[in-house]
C-alpha positions in Angstrom: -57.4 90.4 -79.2 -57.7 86.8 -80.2 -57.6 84.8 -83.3 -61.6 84.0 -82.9 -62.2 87.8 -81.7 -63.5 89.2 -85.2 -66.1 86.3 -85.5 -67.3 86.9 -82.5 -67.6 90.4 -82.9 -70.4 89.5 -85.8 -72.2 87.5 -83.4 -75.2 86.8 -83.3 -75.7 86.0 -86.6 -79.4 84.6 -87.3 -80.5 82.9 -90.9 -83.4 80.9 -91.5 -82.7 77.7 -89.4 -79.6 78.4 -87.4 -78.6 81.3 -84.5 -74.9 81.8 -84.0 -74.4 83.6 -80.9 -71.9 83.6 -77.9 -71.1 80.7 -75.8 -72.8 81.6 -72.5 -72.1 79.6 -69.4 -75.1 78.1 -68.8 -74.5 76.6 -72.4 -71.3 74.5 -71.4 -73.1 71.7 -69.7 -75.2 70.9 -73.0 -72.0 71.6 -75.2 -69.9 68.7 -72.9 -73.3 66.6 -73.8 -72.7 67.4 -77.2 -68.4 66.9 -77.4 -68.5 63.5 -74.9 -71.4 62.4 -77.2 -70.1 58.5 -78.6 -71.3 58.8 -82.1 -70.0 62.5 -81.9 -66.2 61.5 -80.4 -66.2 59.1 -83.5 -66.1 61.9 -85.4 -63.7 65.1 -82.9 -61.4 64.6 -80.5 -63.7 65.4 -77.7 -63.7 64.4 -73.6 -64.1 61.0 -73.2 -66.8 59.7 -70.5 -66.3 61.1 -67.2 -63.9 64.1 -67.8 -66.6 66.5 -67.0 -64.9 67.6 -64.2 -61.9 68.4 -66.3 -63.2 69.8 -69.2 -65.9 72.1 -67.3 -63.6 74.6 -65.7 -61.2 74.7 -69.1 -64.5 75.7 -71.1 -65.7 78.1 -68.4 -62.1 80.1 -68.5 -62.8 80.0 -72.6 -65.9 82.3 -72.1 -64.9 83.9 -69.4 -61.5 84.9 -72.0 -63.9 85.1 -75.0 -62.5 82.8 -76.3 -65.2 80.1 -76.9 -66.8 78.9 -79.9 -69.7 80.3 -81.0 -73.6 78.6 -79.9 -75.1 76.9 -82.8 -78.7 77.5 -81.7 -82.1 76.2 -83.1 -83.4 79.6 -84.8 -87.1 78.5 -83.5 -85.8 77.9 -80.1 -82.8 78.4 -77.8 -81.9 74.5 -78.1 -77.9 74.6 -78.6 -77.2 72.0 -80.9 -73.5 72.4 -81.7 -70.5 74.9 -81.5 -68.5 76.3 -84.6 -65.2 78.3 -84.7 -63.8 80.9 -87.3 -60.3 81.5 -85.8 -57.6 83.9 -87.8 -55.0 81.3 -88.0 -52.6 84.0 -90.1 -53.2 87.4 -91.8 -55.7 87.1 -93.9 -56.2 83.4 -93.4 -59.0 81.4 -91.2 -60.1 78.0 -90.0 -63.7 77.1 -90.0 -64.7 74.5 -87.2 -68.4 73.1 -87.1 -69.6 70.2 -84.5 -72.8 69.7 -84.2 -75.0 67.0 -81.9 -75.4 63.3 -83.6 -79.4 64.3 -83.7 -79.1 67.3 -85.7 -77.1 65.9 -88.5 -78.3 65.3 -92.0 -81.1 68.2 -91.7 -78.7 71.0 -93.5 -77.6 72.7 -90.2 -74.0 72.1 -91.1 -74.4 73.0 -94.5 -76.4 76.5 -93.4 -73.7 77.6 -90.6 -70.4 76.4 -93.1 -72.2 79.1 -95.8 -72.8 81.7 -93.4 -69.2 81.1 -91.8 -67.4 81.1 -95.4 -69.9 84.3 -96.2 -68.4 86.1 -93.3 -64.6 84.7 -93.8 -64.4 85.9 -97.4 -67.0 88.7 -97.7 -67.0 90.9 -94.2 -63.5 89.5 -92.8 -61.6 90.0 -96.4 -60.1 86.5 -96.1 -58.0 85.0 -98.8 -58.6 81.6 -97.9 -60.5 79.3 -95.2 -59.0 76.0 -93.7 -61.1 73.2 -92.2 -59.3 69.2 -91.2 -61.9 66.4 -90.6 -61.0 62.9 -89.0 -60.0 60.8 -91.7 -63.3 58.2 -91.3 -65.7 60.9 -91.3 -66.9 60.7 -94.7 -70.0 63.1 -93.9 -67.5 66.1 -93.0 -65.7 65.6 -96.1 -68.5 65.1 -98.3 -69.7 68.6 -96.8 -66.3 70.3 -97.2 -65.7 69.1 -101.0 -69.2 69.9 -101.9 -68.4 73.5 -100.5 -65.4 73.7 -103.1 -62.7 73.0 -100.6 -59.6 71.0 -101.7 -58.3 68.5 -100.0 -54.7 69.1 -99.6 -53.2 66.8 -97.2 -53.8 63.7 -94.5 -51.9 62.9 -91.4 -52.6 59.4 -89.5 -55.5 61.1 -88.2 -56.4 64.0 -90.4 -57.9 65.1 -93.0 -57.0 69.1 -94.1 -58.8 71.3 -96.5 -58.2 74.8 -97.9 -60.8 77.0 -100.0 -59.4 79.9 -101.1 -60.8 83.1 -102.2 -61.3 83.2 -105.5 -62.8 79.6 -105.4 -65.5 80.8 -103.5 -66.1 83.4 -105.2 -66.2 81.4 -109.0 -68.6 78.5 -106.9 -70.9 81.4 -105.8 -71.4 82.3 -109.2 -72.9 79.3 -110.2 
């Protein structure tokens, strides 16, 4: 088993507006679109131009492996518009991953698959706390993660990292 086996054991998972289900191999062509994307790579440390060739057959073994990401599907259509990752990184302990296309930003898909990752995380995978690291100029991935009650808790040169825990969740979801 792998650290992003129980997530994927819950997939699919459909709300309103977004489709979570498993990375398929038809779906790595559109996901390199997606990573190699220039306004995207501004904000992820994803293949430059031209390193299809290398970054296909790495992605493939991923599925093959179940290891990939989860698809972040349109719910009205089967148009993959991002990835997203809840990996156990220690016992009781995840990290949430979201990247979605440049075109699909701004219209709450972000915001609907964080709450339905941090739903599963804390309420179906009984974890203590979630962990989530932004670049440190991408202000719209750190305005999402504080406005989900996440601290910020520390910065490298090219880093930010963030940790919700548990009970903050929980106290936020109250309100």
């Amino acid at each position: 088993m792998n650290s992003n086996s129980l997530f994927l054991a819950r997939l699919p998972i459909v709300t309103p507006g977004v489709s979570i289900v498993r990375m398929e191999l038809g779906d790595l062509d559109r996901l390199y679109e997606i990573e190699s994307d220039p306004i995207t790579r501004t904000h992820l440390a994803g293949p430059g131009p031209g390193a299809k060739k290398d970054w296909i057959p790495k992605a493939r073994a991923m599925v093959l492996d179940e290891m990939a990401p989860g698809a972040v599907r349109l719910s009205n259509s089967d148009a993959i518009i991002g990835r997203c990752t809840l990996s156990c990184s220690s016992p009781d302990s995840y990290s949430l991953e979201i990247v979605l296309a440049s075109a699909f930003l701004g219209h709450g898909y972000g915001t609907e698959v964080r709450r339905t990752l941090l739903r599963v995380a804390f309420d179906e995978l009984g974890a203590y706390q979630v962990t989530a690291y932004t670049k440190l100029l991408n202000a719209r991935a750190r305005a999402l993660a504080l406005s989900a009650g996440f601290k910020e808790t520390s910065t490298d040169n090219f880093w930010r990292y963030f940790t919700l825990s548990q009970a903050d969740y929980h106290s936020l979801e109250m309100e």
